[in-house]
C-alpha positions in Angstrom: 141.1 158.4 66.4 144.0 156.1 67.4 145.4 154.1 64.6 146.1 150.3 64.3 149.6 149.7 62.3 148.0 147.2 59.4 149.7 145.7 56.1 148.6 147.6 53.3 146.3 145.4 50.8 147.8 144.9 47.3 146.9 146.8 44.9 144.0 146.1 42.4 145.0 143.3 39.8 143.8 143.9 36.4 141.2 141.4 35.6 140.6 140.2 31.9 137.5 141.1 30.0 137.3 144.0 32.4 136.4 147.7 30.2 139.1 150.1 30.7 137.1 152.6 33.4 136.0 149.3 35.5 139.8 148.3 35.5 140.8 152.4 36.5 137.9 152.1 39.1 139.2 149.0 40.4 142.7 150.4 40.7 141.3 153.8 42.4 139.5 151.2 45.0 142.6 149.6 46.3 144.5 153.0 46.7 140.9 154.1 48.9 141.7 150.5 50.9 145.2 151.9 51.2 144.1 155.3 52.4 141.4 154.8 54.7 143.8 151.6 56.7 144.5 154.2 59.2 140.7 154.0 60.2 141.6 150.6 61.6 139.5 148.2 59.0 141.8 144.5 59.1 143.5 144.5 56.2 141.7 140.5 55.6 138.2 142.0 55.1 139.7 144.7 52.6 140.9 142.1 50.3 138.0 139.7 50.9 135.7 142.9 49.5 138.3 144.3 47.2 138.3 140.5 45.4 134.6 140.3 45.7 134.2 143.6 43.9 136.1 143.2 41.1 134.5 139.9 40.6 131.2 141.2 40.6 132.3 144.3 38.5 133.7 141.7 36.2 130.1 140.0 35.8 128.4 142.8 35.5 130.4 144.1 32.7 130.0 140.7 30.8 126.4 140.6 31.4 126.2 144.6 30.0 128.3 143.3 27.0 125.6 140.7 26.6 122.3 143.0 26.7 124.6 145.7 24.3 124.7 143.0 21.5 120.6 142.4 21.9 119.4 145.8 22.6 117.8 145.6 26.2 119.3 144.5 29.5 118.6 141.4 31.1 119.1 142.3 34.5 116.5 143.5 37.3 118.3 146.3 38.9 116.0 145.8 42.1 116.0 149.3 43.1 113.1 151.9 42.7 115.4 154.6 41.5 116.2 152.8 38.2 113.1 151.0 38.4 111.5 152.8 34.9 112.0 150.3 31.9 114.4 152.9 30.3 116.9 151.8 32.3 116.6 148.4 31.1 116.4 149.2 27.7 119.5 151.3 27.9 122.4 148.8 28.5 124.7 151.5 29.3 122.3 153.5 31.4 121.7 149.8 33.1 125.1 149.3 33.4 125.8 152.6 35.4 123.0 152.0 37.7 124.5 148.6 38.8 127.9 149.4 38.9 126.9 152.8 41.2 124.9 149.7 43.5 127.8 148.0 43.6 130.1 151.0 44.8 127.3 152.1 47.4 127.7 148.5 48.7 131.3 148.1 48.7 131.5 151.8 50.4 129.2 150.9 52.6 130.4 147.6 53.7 134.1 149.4 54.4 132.2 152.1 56.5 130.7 149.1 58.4 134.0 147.3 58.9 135.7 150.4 60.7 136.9 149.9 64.0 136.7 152.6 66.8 134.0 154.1 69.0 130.1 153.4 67.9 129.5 157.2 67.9 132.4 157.5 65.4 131.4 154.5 62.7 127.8 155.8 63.5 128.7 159.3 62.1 131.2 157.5 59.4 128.0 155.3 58.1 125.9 158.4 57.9 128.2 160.6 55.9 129.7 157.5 53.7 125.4 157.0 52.9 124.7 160.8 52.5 127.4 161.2 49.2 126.4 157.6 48.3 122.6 158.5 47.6 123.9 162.3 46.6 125.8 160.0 43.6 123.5 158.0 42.4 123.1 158.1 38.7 119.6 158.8 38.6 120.0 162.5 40.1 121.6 163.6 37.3 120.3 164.6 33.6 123.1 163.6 32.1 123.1 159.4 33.3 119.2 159.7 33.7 117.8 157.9 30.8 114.2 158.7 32.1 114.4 162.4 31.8 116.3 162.4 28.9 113.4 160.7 26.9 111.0 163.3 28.7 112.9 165.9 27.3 113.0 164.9 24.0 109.2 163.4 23.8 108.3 167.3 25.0 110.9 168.9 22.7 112.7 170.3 25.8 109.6 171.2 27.7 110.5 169.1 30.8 113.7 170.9 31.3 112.6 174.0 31.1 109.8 173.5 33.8 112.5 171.5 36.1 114.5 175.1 35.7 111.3 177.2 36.7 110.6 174.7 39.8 114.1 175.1 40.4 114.3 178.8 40.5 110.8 178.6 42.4 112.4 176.4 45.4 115.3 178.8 45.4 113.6 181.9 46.6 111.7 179.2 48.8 114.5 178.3 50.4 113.6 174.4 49.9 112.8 171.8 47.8 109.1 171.0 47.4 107.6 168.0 48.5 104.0 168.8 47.3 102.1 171.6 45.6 101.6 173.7 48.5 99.5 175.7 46.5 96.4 173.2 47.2 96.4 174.0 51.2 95.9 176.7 53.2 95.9 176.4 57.2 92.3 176.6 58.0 90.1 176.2 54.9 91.3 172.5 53.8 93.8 171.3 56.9 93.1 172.0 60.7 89.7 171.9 60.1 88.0 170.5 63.1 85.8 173.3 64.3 87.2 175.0 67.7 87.5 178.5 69.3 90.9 179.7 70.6 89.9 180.6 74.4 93.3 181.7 75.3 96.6 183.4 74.7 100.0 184.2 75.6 103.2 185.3 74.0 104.1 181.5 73.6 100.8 179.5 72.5 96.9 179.6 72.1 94.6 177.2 73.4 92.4 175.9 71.9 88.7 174.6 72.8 87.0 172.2 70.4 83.1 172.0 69.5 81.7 168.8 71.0 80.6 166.3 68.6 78.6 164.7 71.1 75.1 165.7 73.2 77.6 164.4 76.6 80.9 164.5 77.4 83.4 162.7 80.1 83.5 165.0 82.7 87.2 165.1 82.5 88.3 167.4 79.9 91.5 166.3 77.5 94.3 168.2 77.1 96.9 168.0 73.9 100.4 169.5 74.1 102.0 169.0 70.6 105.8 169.4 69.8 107.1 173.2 69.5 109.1 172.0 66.8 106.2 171.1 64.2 103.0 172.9 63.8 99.5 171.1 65.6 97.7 170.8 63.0 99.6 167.1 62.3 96.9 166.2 64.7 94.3 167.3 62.5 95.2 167.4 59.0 91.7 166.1 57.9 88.5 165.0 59.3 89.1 160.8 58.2 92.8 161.3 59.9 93.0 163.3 62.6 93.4 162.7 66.1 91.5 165.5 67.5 88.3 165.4 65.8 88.6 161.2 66.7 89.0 162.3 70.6 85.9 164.9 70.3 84.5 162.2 68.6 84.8 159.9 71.4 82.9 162.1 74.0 85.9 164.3 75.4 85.8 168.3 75.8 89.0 168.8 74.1 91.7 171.6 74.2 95.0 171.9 72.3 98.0 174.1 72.9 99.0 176.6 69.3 102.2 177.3 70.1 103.0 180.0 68.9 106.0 180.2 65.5 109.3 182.4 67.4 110.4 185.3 66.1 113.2 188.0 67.1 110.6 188.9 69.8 111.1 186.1 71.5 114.4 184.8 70.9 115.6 185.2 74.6 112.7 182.4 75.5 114.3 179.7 78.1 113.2 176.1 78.7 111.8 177.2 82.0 109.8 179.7 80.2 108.2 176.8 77.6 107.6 175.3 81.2 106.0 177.8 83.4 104.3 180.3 80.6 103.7 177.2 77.9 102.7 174.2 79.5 101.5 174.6 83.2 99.9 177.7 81.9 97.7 175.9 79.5 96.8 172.9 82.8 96.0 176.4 84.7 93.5 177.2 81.8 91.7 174.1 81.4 91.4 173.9 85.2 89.7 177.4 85.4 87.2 176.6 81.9 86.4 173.3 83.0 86.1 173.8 87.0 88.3 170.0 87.5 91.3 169.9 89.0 92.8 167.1 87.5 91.9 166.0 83.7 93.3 163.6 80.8 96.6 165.3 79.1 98.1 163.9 76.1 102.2 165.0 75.0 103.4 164.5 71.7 107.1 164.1 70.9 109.0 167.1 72.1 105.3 168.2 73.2 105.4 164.8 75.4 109.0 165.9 77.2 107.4 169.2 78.0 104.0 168.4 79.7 105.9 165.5 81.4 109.0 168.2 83.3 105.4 170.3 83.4 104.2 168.1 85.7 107.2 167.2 87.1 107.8 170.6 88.4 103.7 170.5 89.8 104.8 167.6 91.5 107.4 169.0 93.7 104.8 172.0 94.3 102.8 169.4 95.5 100.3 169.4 92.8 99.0 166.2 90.9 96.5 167.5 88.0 96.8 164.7 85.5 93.8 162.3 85.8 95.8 160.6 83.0 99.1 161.0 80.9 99.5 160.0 77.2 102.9 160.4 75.8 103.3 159.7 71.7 106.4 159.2 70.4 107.8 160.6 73.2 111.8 160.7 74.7 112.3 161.0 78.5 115.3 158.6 78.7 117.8 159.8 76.1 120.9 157.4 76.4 119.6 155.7 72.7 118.5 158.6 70.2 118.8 156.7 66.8 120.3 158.5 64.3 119.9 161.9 65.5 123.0 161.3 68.4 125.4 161.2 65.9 124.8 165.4 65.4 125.4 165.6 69.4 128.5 165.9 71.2 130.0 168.5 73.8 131.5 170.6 70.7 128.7 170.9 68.6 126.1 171.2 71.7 128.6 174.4 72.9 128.5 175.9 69.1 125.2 176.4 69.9 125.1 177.8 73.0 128.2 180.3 72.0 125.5 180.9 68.6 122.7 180.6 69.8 122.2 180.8 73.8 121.8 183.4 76.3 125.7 183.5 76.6 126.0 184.4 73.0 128.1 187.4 72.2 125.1 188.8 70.3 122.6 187.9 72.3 120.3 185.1 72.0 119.3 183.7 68.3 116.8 181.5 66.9 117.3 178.4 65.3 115.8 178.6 62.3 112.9 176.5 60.8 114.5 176.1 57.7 117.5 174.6 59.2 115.3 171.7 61.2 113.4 170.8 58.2 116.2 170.4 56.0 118.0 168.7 59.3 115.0 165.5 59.4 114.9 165.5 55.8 118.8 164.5 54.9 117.5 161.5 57.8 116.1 159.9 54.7 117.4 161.8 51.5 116.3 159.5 49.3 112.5 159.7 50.3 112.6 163.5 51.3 115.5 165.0 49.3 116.8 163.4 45.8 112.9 162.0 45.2 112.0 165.9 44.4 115.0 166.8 42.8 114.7 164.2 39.9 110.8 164.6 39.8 110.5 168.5 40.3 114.0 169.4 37.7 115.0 166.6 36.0 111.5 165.3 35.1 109.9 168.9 35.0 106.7 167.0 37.4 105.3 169.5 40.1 104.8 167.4 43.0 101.2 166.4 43.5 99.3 167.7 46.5 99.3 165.4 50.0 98.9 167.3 53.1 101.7 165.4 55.5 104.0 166.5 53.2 102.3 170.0 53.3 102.6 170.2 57.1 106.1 168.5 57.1 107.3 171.7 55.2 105.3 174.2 57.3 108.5 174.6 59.5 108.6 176.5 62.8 112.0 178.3 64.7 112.9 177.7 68.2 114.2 180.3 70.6 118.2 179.5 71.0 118.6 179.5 74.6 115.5 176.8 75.0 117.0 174.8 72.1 120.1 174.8 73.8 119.0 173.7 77.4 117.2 170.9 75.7 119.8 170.0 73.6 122.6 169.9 76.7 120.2 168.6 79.6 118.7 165.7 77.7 120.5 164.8 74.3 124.0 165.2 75.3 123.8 164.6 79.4 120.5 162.8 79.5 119.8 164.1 82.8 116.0 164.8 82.8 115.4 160.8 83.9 117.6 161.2 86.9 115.6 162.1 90.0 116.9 166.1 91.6 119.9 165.8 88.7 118.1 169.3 86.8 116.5 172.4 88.3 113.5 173.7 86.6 111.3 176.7 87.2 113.1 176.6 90.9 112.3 173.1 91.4 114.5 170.1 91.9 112.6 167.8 88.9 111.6 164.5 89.4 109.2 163.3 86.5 109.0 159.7 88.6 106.9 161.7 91.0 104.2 162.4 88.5 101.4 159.8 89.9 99.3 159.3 87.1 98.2 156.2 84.9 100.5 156.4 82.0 99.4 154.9 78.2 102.8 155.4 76.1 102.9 154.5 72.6 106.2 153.5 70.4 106.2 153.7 66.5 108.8 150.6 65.3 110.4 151.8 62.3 110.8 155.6 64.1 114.1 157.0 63.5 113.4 160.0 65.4 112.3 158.5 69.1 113.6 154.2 68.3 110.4 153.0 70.0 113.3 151.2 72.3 113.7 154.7 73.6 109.7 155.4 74.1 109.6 151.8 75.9 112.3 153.1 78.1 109.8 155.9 79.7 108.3 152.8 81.6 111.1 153.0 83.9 111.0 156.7 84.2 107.4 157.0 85.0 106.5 154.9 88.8 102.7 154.9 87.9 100.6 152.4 86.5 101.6 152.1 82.7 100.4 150.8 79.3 102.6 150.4 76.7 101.5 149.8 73.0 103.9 149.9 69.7 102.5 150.7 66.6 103.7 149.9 62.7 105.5 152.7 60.6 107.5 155.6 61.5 107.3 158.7 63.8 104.0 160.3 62.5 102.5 157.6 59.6 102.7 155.4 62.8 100.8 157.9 65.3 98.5 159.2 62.4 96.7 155.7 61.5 92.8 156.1 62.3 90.8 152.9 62.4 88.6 153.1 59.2 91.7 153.4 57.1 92.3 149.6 57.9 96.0 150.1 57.9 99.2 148.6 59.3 99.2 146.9 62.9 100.3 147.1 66.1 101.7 144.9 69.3 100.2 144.8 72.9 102.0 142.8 76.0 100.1 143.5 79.0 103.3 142.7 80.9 106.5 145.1 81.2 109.5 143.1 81.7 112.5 145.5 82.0 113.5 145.4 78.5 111.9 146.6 74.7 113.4 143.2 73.3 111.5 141.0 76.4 108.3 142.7 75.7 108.1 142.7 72.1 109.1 139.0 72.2 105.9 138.1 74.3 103.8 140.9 71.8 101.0 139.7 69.8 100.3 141.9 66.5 97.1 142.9 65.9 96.1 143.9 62.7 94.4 147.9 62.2 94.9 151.0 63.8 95.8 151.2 67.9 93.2 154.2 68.7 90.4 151.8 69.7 92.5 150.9 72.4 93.8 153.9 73.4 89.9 155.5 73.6 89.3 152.2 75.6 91.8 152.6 77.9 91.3 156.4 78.3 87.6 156.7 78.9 87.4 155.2 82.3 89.9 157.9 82.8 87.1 160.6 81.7 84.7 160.2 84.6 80.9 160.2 84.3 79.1 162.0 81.2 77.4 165.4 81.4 76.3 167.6 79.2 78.1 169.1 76.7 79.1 172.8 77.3 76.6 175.2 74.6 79.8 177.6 74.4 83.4 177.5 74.4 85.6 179.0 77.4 83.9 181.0 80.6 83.2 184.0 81.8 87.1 184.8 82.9 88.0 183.3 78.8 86.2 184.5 76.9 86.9 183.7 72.9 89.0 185.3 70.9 89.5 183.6 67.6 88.0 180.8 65.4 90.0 177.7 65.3 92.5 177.2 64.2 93.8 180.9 65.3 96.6 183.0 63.9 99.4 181.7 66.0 99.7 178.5 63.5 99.7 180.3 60.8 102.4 182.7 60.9 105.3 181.0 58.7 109.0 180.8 60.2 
């Protein structure tokens, strides 16, 4: 990065009443403001924050001095991590845990005030917050007044349990988020009851039991994200998505796909394509005898059947009745957080690892290495949470299935990872009509005629629902779009009897997110009765609900929910 020439700030003046280490750290932070002036922060807002620091460090310390000469704080530390009254009744525990807040903020409000490229102070906030929650106090035995009364209430008990889940998450590879003991794939998650009807090398599809005498006449077909396991959709009969839509009167099918191994580590993006996702339309075509049904894409899942029917479209084929795309990116010029890990170096690392080019051959990417990728996207929730509960504290995490399925992680061949990651994250060319070339077709996903219901999640950091909203210009048909509360699955996952959150509806689409969420109205509950309103028109007329799964040509092969989503990465 080009450097401004700047005046360096002066250093730290020692401030009366200050303890010794406050005074040191206070030194230590004008050398940092003199260090990092070649990032190009103005040398006024360094000395604005430096003076404000050492006045609030200077309060602090005087407040600490105060709740040292009662016994008990009186501060309210107003963060969750040192939200336990033995922080409070520790004044030097309490006095570490604001004095850490007031670092984070200070760090945080230099990596804010860097000047260059948005990319760059993107990546600079990221990092500067990954060591800032990575420091706090409260991950460590030795400032964590919480754990050290646990281990002296159980005479050393708690410690010796964190170091047994310790050793337990190292020959797992991860840290646990739940006891992953209490579920097993089949028997208390994906239960909805379904027969897997076919199977490739990629996925199984699978064929739900009606819950209904009649069904829409137009089957449904779901196409999750490769990257996750299915079963999200149907963790549990009061939240899952499938059993709702069988519940609704639809003849349901979703596509397994199937968790890569060396086998098929040479698996392309045209393959995901042609063998994954037109192969499953081909299926339900032949089952159900229609040519055109409902589809529903999921995330990644929603990218695929979308260049799926792109690539029917310049074949001259048309077989969605309807398209539903969740959480789903077709425009990729805003990405959230996840652009700062993309640029042309890091996307060609992967291709020179990990692609068809590679030296060894093609790789995988590993499972692992995803999970542990979308967990340090919120450390605090996903990461340092477990490390103080499942060590410090000696607490096995309690049992909740998300959490269950979020660490059920699944590889991806390298040369499909890498098309995706090149053509869309990094060149965002899948929105631009003939740009890409895709199971030897010229694509052109605004081609795809079909009506178009696609759904945002506001406080998703995966797919910003900005993003989603953007796939209203991509697709030419008639559209819906709805926005729901929470993030990327809480958001999607939100069944109407739970009573929960909210969501926005605008019947209009002016051309930008902001202009259509300003003319919103929220509306409180889940938004699955509207989406089952808007869908069943699309399901024609009702008829009998078939007495078997498949047909003559597919013929079962499995219960639901089939091997394929069980094999572990």
């Amino acid at each position: 990065m080009k450097t401004k020439p700047t005046s360096a700030p002066p250093s730290a003046p020692v401030l009366p009443g200050l303890p010794p280490e406050a005074e040191a750290f206070g030194q230590a932070m004008g050398g940092f403001f003199k260090s990092i002036s070649g990032l190009s922060l103005q040398p006024q807002s360094l000395m604005q924050m430096q003076g404000d620091y050492l006045k609030t460090a200077t309060d602090i310390w005087n407040q600490s001095l105060q709740g040292l000469a009662k016994g008990a704080s009186d501060h309210k530390i107003g963060d969750r991590r040192f939200s336990g009254s033995e922080w409070l009744e520790n004044p030097a525990a309490g006095y570490a845990a604001e004095m850490y807040l007031l670092n984070a903020r200070t760090l945080m409000q230099m990596a804010d005030s860097v000047q260059g490229d948005e990319k760059t102070r993107a990546r600079i906030r990221f990092a500067v917050q990954q060591w800032i929650d990575a420091s706090s106090p409260s991950n460590f035995l030795a400032f964590n007044p919480e754990a050290q009364k646990k281990a002296l209430e159980t005479k050393g008990q708690s410690v010796a349990a964190g170091l047994k889940h310790l050793w337990e998450d190292l020959q797992k590879g991860h840290v646990s988020q739940t006891d992953e003991s209490a579920f097993e794939v089949g028997r208390n998650v994906a239960t909805t009851e379904g027969t897997v009807v076919f199977e490739n090398d990629l996925f199984q599809l699978i064929e739900y039991k009606p819950l209904t005498a009649k069904v829409h006449q137009k089957p449904m077909l779901f196409v999750p994200p490769c990257i996750n396991k299915f079963y999200i959709l149907d963790l549990q009969p009061d939240n899952s998505v499938i059993r709702y839509t069988v519940e609704q009167g639809h003849r349901t099918f979703v596509v397994s796909w199937r968790n890569p191994d060396d086998s098929l580590k040479a698996k392309t993006w045209d393959d995901y394509i042609e063998e994954g996702a037109i192969q499953a339309i081909r299926t339900v075509q032949a089952i159900s005898g229609e040519k055109t049904f409902n589809m529903l894409g999921f995330c990644v899942g929603g990218t695929i059947l979308s260049t799926a029917l792109g690539v029917l479209a310049a074949r001259g084929e048309q077989p969605a009745e309807s398209l539903t795309l969740l959480t789903t990116l077709l425009d990729f010029a805003s990405t959230g957080v996840l652009d700062i890990f993309i640029d042309e170096a890091s996307v060609q690392l992967r291709e020179m690892t990990l692609g068809e080019k590679a030296p060894g051959g093609p790789g995988l990417l590993k499972g692992k290495e995803l999970a542990t990728t979308f967990s340090f996207l919120r450390p605090n929730d996903l990461v340092w949470n477990y490390v103080v509960g499942n060590y410090l504290k000696g607490e096995a995490p309690p049992p909740f299935d998300l959490l269950y399925w979020n660490g059920d992680s699944t590889n991806l061949p390298g040369p499909m990872y890498c098309w995706y990651l090149r053509h869309t994250y990094l060149e965002n060319l899948l929105k631009e009509p003939g740009a890409l070339t895709v199971c030897g077709q010229k694509l052109d996903i605004g081609k795809v005629q079909a009506p178009v219901y696609i759904y945002g999640s506001r406080e998703d950091h995966i797919v910003p629902w900005q993003a989603a909203y953007a796939s209203t210009r991509v697709m030419k048909g008639k559209k819906r779009f709805m926005l729901g509360a929470s993030g990327h699955i809480a958001g999607v996952i939100n069944p109407p009897a739970k009573g929960k959150r909210s969501h926005w509806v605008n019947e209009k689409l002016p051309a930008s997110a902001d202009e259509w969420f300003a003319g919103a109205t929220e509306k409180p509950g889940s938004w699955w009765p509207d989406w089952a309103s808007w869908l069943a028109p699309h399901g024609g007329r009702m008829i009998a609900a078939p007495k078997s799964p498949g047909s003559r040509q597919f013929k079962p092969i499995e219960p639901a929910p089939g091997r394929y989503v069980k094999a572990k990465a």
